[in-house]
Rosetta silent file (secondary structure, phi, psi, omega in degrees, C-alpha in Angstrom):
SEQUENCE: XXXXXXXXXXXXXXXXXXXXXXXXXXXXXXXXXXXXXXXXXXXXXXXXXXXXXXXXXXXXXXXXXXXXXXXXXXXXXXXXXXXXXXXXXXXXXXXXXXXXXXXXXXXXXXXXXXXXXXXXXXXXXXXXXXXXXXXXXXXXXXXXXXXXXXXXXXXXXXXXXXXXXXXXXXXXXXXXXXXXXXXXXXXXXXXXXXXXXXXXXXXXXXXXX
SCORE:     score description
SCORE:     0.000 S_00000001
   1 L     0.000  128.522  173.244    0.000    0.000    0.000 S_00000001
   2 E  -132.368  152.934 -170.427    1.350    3.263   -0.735 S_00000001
   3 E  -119.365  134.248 -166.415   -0.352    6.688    0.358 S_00000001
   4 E  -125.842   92.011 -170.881   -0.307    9.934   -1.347 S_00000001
   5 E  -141.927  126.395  173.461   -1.532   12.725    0.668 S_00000001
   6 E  -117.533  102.974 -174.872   -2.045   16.669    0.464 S_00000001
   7 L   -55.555  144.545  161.710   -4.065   17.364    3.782 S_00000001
   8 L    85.237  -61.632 -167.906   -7.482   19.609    2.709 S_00000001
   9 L   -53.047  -93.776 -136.267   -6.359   18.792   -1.526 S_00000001
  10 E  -139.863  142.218 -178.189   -6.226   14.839   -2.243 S_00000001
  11 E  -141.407  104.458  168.755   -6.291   11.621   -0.471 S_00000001
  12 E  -139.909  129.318 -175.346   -5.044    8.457   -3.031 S_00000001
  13 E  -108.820  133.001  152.302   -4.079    5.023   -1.463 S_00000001
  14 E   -90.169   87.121 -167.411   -2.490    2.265   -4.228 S_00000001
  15 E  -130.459  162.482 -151.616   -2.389   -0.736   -3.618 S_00000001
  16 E  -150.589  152.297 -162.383   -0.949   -3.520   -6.267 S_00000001
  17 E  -135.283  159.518  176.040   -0.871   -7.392   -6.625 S_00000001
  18 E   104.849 -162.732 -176.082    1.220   -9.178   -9.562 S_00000001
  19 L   -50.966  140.939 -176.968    5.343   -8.576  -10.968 S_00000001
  20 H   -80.561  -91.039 -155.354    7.288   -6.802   -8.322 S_00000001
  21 H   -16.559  -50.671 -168.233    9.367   -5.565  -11.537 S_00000001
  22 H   -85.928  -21.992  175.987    6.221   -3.896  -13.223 S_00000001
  23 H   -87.729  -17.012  163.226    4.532   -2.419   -9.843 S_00000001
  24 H   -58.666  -43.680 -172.754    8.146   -0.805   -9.000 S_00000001
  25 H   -64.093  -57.606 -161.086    8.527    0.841  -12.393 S_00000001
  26 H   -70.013  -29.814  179.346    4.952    2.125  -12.117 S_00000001
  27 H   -59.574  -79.631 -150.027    5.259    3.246   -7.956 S_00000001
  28 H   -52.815  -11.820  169.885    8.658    4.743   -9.035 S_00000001
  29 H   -54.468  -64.557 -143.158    6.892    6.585  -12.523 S_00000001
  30 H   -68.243  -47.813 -169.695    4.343    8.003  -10.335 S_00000001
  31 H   -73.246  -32.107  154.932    6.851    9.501   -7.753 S_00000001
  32 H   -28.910  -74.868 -153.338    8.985   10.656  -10.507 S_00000001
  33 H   -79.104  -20.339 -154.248    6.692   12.602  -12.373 S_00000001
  34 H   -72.174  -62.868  160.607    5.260   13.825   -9.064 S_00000001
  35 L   -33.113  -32.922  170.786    9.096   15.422   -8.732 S_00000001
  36 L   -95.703    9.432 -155.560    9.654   16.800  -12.067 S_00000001
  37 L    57.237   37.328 -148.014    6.039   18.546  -12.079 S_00000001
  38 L   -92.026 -166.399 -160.556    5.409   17.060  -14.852 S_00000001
  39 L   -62.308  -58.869  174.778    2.178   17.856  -16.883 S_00000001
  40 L  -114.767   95.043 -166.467    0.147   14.927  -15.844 S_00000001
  41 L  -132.182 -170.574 -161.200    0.966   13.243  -12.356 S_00000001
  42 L   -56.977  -71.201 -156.845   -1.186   12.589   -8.779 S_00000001
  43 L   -80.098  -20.797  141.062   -1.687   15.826   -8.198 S_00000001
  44 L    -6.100  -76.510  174.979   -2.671   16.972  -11.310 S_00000001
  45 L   -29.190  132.360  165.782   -5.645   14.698  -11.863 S_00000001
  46 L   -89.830    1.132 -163.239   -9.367   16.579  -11.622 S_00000001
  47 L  -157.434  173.218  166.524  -10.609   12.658  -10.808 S_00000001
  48 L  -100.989   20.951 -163.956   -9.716    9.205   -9.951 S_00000001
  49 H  -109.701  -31.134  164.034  -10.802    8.526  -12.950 S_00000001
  50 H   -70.225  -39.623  152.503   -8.095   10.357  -14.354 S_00000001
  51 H   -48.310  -63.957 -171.968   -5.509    8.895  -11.570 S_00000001
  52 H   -26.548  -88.003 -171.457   -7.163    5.384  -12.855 S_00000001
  53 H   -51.765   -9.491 -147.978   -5.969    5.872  -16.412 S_00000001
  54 H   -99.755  -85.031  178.019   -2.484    7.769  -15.336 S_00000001
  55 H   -38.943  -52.175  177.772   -1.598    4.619  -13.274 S_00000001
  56 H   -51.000  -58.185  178.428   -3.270    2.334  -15.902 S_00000001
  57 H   -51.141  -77.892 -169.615   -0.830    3.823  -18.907 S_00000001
  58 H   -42.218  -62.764  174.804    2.129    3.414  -16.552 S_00000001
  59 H   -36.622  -74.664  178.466    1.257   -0.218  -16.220 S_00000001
  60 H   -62.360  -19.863  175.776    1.332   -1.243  -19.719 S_00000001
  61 H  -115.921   22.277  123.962    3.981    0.234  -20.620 S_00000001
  62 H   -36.728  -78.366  141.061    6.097   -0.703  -17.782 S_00000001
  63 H    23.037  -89.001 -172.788    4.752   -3.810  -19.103 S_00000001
  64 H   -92.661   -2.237  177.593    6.025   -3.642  -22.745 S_00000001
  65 H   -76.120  -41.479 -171.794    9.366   -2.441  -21.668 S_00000001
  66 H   -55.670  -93.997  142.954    9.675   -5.646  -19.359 S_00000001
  67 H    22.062  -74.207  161.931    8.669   -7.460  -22.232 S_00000001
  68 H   -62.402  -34.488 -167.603   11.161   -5.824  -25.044 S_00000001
  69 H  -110.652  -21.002  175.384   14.315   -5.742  -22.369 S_00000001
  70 H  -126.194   -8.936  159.652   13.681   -9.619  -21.023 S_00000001
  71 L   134.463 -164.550  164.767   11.408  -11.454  -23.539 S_00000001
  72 L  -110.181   70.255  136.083    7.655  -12.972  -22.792 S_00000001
  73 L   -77.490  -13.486  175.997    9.174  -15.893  -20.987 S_00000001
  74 L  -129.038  138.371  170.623    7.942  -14.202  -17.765 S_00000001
  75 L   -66.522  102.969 -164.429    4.865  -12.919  -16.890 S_00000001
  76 L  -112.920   42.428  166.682    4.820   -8.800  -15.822 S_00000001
  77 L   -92.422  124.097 -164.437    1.314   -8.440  -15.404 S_00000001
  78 E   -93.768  179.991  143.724   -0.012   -6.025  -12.113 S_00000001
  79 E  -139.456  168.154  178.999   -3.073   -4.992  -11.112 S_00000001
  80 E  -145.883  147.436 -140.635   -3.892   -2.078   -9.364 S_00000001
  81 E  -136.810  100.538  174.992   -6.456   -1.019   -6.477 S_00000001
  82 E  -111.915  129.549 -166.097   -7.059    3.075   -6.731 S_00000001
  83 E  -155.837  106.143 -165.707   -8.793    4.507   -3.845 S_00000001
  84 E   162.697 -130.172 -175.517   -9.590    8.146   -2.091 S_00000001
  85 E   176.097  135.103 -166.971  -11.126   11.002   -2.905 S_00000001
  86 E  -102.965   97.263 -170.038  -10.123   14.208   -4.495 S_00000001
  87 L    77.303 -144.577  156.642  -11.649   17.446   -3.571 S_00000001
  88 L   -76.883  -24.727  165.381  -15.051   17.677   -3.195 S_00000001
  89 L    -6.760  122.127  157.888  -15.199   15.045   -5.378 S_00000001
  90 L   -67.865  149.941 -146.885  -16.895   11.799   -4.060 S_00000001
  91 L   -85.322  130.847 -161.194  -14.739    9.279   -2.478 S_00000001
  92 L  -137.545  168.087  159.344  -14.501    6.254   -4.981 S_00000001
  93 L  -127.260  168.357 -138.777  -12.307    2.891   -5.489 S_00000001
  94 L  -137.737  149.489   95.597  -10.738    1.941   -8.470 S_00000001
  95 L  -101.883  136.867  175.878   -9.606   -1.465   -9.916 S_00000001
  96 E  -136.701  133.717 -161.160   -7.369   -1.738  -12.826 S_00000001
  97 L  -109.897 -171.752 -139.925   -6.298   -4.269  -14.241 S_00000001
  98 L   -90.673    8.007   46.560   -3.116   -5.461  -16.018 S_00000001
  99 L    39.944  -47.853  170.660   -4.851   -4.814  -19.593 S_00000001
 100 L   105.521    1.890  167.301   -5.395   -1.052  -18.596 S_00000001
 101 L   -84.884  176.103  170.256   -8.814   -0.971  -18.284 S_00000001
 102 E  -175.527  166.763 -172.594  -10.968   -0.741  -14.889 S_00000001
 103 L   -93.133  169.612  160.187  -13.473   -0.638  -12.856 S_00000001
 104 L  -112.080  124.954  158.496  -15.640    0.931  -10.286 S_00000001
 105 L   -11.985  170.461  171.311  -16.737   -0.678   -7.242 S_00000001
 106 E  -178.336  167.895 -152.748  -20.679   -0.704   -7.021 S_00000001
 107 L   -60.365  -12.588 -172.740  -23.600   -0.816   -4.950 S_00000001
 108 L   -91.235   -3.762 -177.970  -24.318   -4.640   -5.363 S_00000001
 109 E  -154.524   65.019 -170.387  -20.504   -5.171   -4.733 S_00000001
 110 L   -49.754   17.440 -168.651  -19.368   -2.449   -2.553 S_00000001
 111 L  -159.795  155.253 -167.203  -15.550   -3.912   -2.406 S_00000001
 112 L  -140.707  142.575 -157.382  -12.946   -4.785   -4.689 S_00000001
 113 L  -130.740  146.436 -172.191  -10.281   -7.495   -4.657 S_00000001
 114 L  -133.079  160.153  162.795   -6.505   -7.782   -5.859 S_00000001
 115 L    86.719 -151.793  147.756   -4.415  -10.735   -5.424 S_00000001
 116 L   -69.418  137.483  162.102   -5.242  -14.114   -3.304 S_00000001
 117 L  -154.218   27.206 -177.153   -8.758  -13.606   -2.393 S_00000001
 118 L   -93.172  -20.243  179.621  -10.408  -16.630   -3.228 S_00000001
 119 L   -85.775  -11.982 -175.228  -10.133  -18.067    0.391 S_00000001
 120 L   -93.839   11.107 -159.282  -10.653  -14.894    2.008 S_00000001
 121 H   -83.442  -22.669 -157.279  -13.986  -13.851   -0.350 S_00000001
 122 H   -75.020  -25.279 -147.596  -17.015  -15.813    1.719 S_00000001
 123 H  -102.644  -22.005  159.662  -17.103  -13.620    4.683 S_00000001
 124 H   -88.718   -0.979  171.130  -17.298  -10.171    2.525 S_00000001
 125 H   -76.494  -38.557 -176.433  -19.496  -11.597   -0.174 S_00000001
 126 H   -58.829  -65.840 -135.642  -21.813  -12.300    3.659 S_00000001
 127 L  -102.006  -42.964 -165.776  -21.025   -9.293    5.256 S_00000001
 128 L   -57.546  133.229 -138.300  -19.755   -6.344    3.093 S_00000001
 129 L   168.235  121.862  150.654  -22.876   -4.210    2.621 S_00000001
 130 L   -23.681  -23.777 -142.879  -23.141   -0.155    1.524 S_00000001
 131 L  -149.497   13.706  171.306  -24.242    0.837    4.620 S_00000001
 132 L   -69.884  142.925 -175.060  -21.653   -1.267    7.257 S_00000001
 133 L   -92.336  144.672 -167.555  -20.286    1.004    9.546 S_00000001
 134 H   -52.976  -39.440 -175.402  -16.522    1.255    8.999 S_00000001
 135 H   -66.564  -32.988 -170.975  -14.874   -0.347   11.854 S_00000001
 136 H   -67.291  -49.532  141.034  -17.309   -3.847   11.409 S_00000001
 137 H    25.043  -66.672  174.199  -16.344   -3.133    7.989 S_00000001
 138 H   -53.479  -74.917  164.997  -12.472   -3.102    9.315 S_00000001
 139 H    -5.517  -55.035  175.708  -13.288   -6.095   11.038 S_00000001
 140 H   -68.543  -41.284 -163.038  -14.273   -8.169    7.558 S_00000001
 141 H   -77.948  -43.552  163.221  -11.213   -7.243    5.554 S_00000001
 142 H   -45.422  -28.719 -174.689   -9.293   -8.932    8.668 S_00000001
 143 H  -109.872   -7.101  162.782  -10.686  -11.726    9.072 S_00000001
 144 H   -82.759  -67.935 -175.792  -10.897  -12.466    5.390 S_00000001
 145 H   -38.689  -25.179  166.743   -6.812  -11.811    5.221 S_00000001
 146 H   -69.749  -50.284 -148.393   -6.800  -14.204    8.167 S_00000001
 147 H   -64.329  -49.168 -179.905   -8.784  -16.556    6.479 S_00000001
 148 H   -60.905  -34.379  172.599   -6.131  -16.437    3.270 S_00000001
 149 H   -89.911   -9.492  172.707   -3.247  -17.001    5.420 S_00000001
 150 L   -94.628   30.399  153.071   -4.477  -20.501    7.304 S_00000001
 151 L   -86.099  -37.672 -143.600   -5.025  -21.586    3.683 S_00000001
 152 L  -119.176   66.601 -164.406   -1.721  -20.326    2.292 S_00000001
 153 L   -58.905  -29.204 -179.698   -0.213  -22.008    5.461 S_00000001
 154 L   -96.778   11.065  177.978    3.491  -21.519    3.869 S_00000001
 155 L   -98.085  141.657  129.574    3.220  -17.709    3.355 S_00000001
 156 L   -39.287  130.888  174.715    4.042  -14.853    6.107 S_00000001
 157 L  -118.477  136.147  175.733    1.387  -12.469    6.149 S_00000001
 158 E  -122.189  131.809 -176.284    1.956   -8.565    7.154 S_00000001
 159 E  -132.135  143.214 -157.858   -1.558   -6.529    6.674 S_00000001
 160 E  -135.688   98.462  174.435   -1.594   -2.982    6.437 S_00000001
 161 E   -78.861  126.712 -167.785   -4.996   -2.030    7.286 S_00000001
 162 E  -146.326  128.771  163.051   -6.019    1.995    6.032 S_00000001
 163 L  -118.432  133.354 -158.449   -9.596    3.766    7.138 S_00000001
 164 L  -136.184  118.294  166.600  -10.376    6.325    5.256 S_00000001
 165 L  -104.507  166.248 -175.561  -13.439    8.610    6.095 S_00000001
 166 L   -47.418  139.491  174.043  -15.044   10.740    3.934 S_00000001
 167 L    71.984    7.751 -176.480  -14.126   14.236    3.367 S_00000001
 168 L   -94.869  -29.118 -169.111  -11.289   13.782    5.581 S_00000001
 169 L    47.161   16.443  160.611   -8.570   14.290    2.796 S_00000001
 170 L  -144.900 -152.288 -150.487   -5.522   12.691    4.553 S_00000001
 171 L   -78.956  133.401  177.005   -5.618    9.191    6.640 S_00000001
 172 L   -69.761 -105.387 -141.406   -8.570    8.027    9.832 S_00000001
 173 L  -108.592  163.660  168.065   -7.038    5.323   10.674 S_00000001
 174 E  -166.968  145.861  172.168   -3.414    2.935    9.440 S_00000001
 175 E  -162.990  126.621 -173.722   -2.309    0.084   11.196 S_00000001
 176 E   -96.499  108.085  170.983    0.540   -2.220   10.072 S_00000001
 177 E  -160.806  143.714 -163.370    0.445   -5.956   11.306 S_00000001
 178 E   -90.113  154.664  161.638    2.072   -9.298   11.569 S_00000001
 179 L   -40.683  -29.084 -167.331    0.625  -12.955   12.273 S_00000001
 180 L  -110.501    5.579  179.804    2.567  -12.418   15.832 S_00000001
 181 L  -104.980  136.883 -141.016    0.947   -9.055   17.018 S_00000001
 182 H   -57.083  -62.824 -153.268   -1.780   -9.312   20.055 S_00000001
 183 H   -67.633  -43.066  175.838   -4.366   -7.682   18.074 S_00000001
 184 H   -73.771  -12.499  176.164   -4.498   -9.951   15.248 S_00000001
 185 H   -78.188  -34.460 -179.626   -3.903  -12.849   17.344 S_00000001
 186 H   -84.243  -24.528  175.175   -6.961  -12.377   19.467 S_00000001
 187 H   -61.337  -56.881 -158.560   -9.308  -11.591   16.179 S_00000001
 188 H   -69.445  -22.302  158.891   -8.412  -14.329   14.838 S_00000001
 189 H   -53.715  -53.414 -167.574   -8.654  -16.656   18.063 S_00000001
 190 H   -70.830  -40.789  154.280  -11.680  -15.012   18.667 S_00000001
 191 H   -30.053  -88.458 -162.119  -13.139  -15.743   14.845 S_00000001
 192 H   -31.143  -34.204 -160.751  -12.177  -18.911   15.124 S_00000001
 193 H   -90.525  -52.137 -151.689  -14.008  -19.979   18.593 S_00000001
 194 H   -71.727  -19.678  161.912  -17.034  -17.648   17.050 S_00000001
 195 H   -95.341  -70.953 -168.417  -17.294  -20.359   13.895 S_00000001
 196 H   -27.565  -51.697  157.160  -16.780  -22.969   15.873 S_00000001
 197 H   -57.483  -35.974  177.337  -19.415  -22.248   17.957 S_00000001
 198 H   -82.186  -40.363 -143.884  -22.200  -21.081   14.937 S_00000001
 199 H   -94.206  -35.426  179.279  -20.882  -24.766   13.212 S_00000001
 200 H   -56.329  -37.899 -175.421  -21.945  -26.310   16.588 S_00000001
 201 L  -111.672   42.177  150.552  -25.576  -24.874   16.594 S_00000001
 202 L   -79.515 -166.218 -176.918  -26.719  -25.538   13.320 S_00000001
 203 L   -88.094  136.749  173.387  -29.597  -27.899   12.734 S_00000001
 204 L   -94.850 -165.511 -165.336  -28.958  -30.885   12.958 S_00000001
 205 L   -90.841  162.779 -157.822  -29.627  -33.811   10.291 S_00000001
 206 H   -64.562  -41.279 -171.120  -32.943  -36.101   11.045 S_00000001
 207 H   -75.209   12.157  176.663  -30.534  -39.265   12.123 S_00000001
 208 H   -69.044  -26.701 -171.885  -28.852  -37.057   14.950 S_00000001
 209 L   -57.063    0.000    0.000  -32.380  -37.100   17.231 S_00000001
């Protein structure tokens, strides 16, 4: 996750799944251009819509460079997660994907996913709702990234958690955390006992009487 912030201006969080090779070139484009002034960079932009495609552009042709200087024997495809709110602008997320086109979140599927997510998807396809108040909200995205690391049993997971409320133009909340720090250790103990318990009191089947 990287954060881009002009308190009062602009609020834009990034965050990117895929080739290390192709999301460096595009983080380090973006910070570049930010440096020379150039004509069209972060702060520029009248939209995210306008980030969206900025970032998107950078991608492919990060991309085709990758591509041209080491062959297609490897795969440099990113994706990218754009998300914050510009002005008065309304506060929006972004996916884009390694193709350069993207999306907008939307009301039947108020969240957007980069990366592994297939073990961590059941409890925000359940829960994730327009109208969740941000911390349960907080809550979901945790306990689905728990849920992705006792699948992926051989990765280390570090989670960078960012709440961002409206109209605020720089950062609510950020919190940075490992598989061994007390807060994530007790959600997820506490998850865990809280399925355990719901798996216990379902109904049971007729030959159980």
């Amino acid at each position: 996750m990287r954060r881009f912030i002009w308190p009062g201006n602009r609020f834009i969080a990034v965050l990117s799944s895929g080739n290390q090779r192709t999301i460096d070139g595009v983080l380090s484009n973006i910070q570049q251009d930010l440096n020379k002034q150039m004509p069209i960079n972060l702060l520029s932009a009248s939209s995210l819509d306008e980030v969206s495609d900025y970032i998107a552009d950078l991608s492919v042709k990060n991309q085709h460079d990758l591509i041209q200087k080491h062959g297609e024997s490897q795969a440099y495809e990113a994706n990218f997660i754009v998300c914050g709110q510009i002005g008065n602008n309304k506060m929006e997320t972004l996916l884009i994907y390694a193709e350069g086109n993207y999306i907008h979140e939307s009301n039947d599927s108020p969240y957007l996913q980069i990366g592994e997510m297939k073990f961590g998807k059941p409890i925000l396809d359940r829960m994730i709702k327009r109208d969740l108040d941000l911390n349960t909200a907080a809550h979901c995205a945790l306990v689905s990234v728990d849920s992705t690391a006792r699948s992926n049993a051989a990765e280390k997971m570090r989670t960078e958690l960012l709440l961002y409320k409206n109209n605020r133009l720089e950062t609510s909340h950020h919190l940075v955390l490992d598989e061994d720090s007390t807060f994530f250790c007790d959600m997820s103990n506490a998850w865990n006992e809280g399925v355990t318990a719901a798996l216990g009191g379902l109904p049971q089947f007729d030959w159980e009487s």
